[in-house]
N, CA and C atoms as an extended XYZ file, in Angstrom:
234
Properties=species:S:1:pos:R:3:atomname:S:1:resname:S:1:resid:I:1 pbc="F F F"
N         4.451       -7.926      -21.647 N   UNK     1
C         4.087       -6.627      -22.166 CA  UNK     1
C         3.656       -5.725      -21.009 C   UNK     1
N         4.077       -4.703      -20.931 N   UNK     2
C         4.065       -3.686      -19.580 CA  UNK     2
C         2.402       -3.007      -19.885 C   UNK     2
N         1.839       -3.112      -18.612 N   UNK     3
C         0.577       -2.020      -18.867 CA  UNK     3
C         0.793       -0.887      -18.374 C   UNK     3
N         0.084       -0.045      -19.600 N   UNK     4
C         0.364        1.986      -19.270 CA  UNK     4
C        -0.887        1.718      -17.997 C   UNK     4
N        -0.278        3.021      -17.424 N   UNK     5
C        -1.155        3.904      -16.843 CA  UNK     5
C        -2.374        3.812      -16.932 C   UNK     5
N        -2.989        4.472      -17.935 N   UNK     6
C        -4.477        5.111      -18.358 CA  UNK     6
C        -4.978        3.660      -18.435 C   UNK     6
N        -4.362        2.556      -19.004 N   UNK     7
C        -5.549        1.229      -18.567 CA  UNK     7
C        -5.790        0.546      -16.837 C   UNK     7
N        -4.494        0.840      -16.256 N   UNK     8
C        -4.643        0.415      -14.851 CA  UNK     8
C        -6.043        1.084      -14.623 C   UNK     8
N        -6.086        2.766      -14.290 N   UNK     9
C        -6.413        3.684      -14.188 CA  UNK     9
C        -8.261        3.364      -14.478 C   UNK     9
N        -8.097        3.149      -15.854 N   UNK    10
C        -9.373        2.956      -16.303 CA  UNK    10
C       -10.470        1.571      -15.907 C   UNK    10
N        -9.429        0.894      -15.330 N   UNK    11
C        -9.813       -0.561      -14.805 CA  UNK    11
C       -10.396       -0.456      -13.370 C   UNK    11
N        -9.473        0.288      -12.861 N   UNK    12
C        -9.504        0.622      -10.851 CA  UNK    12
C       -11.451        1.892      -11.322 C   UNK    12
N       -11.262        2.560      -12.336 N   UNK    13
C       -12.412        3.365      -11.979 CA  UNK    13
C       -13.402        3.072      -12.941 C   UNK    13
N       -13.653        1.690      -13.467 N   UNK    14
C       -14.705        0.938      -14.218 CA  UNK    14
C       -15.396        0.129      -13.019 C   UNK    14
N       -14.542       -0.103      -11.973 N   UNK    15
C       -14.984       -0.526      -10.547 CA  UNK    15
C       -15.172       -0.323       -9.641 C   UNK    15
N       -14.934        1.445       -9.658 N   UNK    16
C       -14.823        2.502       -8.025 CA  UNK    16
C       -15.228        3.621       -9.386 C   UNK    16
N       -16.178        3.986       -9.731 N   UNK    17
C       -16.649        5.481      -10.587 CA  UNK    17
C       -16.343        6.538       -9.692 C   UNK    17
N       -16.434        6.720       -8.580 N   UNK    18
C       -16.055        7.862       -7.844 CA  UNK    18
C       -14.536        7.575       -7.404 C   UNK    18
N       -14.081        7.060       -7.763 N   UNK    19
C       -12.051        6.316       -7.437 CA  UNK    19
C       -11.498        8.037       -7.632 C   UNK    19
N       -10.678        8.257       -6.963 N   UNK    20
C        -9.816        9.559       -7.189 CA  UNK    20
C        -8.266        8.071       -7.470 C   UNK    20
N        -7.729        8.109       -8.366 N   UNK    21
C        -6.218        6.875       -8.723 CA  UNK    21
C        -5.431        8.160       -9.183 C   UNK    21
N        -4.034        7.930       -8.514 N   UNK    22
C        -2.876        8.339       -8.626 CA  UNK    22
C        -2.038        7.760       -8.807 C   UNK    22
N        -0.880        7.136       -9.857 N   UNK    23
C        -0.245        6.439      -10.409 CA  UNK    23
C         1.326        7.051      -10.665 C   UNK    23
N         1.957        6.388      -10.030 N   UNK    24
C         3.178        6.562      -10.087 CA  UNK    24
C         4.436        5.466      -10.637 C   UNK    24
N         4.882        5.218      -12.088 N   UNK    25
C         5.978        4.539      -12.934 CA  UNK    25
C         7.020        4.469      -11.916 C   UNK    25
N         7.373        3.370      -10.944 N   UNK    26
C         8.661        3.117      -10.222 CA  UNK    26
C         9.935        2.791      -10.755 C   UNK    26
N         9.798        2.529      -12.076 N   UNK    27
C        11.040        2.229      -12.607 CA  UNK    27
C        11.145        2.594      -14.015 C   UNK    27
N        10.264        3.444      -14.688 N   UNK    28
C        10.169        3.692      -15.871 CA  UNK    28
C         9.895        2.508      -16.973 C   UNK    28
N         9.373        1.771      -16.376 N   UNK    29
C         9.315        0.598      -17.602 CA  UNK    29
C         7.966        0.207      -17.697 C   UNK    29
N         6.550        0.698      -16.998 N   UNK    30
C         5.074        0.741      -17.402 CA  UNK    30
C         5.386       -0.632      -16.904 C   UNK    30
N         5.913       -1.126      -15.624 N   UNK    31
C         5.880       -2.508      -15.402 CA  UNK    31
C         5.670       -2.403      -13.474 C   UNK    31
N         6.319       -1.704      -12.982 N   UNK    32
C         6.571       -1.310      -11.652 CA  UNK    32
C         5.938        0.097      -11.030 C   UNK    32
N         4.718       -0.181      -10.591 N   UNK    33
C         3.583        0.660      -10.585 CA  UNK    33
C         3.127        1.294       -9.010 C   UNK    33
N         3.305        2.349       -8.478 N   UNK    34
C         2.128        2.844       -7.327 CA  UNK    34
C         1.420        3.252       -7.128 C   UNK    34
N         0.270        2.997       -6.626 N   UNK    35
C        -1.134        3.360       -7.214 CA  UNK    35
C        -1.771        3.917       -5.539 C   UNK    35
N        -2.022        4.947       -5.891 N   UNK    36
C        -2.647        5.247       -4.651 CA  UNK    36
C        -4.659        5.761       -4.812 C   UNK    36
N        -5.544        4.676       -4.001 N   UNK    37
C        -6.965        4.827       -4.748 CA  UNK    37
C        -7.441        5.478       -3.533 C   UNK    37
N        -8.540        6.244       -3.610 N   UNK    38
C        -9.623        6.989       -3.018 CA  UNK    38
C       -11.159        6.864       -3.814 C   UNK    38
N       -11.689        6.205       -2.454 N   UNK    39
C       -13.066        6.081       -3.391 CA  UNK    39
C       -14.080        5.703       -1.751 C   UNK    39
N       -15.146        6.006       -1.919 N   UNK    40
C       -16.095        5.474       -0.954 CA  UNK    40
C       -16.311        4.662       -0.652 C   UNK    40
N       -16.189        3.651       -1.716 N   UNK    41
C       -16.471        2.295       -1.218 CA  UNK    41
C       -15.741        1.181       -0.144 C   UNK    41
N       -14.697        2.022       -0.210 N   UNK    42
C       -13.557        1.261        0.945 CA  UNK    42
C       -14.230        1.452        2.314 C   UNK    42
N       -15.104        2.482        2.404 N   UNK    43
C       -16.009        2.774        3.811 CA  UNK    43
C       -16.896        0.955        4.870 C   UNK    43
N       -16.037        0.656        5.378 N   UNK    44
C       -16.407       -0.204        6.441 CA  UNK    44
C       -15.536       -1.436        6.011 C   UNK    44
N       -14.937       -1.100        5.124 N   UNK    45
C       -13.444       -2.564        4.955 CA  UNK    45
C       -12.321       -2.318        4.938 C   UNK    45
N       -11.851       -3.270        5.700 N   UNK    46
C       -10.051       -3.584        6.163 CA  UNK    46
C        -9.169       -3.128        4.960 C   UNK    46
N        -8.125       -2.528        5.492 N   UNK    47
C        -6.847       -2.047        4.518 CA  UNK    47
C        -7.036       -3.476        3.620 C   UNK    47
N        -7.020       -4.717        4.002 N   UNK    48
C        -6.661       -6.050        3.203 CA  UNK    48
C        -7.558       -5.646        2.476 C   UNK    48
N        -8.649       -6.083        2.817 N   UNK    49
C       -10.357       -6.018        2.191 CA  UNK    49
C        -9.886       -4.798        0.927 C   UNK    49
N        -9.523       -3.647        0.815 N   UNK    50
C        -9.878       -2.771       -0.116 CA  UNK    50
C        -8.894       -3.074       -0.858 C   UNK    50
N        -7.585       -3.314       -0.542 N   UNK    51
C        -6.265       -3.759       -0.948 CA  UNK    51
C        -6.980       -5.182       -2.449 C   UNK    51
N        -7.534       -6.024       -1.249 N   UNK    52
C        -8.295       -7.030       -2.580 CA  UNK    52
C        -9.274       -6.763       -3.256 C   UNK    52
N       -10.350       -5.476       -3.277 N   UNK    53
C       -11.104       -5.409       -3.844 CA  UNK    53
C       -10.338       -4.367       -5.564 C   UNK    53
N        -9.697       -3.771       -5.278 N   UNK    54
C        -8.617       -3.020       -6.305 CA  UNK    54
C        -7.720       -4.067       -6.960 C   UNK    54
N        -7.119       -5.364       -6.137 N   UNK    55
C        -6.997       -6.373       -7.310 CA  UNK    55
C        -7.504       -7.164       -8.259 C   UNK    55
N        -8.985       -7.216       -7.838 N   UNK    56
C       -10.082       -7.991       -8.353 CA  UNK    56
C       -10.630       -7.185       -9.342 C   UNK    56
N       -10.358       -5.557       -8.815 N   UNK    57
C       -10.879       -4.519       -9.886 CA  UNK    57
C        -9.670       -4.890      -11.323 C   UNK    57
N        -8.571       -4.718      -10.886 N   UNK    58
C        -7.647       -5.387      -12.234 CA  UNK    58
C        -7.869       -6.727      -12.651 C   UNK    58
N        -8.612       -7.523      -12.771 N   UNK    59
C        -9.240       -8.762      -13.418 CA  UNK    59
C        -7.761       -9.905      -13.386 C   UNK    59
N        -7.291      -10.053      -12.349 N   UNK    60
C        -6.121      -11.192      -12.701 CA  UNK    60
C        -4.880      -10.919      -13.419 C   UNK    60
N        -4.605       -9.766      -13.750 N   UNK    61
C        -3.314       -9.033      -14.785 CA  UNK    61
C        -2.304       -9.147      -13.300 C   UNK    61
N        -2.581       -8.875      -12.108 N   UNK    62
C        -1.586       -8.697      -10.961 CA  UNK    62
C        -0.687      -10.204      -10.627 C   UNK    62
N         0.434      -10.068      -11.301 N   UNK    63
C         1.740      -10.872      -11.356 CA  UNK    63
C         1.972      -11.639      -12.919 C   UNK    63
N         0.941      -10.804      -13.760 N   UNK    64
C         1.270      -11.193      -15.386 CA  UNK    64
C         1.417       -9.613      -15.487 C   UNK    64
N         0.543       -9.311      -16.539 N   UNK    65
C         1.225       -8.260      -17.291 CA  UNK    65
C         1.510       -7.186      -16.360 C   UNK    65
N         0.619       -6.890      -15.188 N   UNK    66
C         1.064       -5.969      -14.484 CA  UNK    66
C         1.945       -6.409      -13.075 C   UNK    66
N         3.426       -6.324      -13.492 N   UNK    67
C         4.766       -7.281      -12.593 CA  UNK    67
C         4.315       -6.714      -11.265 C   UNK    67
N         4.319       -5.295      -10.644 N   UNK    68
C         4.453       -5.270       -9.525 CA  UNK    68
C         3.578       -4.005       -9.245 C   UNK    68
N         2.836       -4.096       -7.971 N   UNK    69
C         1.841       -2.785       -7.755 CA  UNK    69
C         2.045       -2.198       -6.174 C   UNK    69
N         2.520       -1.235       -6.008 N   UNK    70
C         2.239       -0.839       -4.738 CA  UNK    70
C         1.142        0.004       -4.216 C   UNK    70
N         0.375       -0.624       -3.377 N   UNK    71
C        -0.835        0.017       -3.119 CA  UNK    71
C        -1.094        0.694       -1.934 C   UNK    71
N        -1.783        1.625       -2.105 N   UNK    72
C        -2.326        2.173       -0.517 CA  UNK    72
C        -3.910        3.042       -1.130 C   UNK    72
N        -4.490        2.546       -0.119 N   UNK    73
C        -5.775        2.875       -0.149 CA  UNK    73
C        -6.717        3.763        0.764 C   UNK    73
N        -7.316        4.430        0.269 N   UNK    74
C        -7.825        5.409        1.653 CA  UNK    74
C        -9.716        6.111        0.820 C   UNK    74
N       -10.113        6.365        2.254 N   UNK    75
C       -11.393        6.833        2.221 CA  UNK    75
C       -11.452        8.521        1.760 C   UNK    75
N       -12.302        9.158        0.607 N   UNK    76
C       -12.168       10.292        0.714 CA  UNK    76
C       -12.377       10.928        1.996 C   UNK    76
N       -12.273       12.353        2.521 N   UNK    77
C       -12.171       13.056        3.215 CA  UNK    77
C       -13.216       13.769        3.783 C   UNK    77
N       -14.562       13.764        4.570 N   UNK    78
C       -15.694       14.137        4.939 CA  UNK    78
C       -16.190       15.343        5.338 C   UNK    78
């Protein structure tokens, strides 16, 4: 079963409240997802490090319901 949007969305910023998430459908099927997050908390951790803290924010759905995620992560702007 493909996950929409607005739950990725709501998942990444139940765990980053200040998250700016931008979400982009790669294949039209709510299955193939790019997610681009902004949030403060990425402040003093590795691309990996924030990369895993945004999978952990999706609770284990990454390679079940949600097939594929492309991520990039970045610090807001000062």
């Amino acid at each position: 079963m493909p996950m929409p949007a607005a739950d990725i969305e709501k998942m990444i910023k139940a765990r980053f409240p200040d998250a700016q998430v931008q979400l982009k459908d790669l294949a039209g099927d709510n299955d193939h997802w790019a997610a681009h997050v902004v949030t403060s908390e990425f402040k003093g951790k590795s691309r990996v490090q924030q990369h895993q803290m945004v999978y952990d924010a999706l609770g284990g759905r990454m390679g079940g319901v949600l097939h594929a995620l492309q991520l990039t992560t970045a610090l807001p702007p000062e």
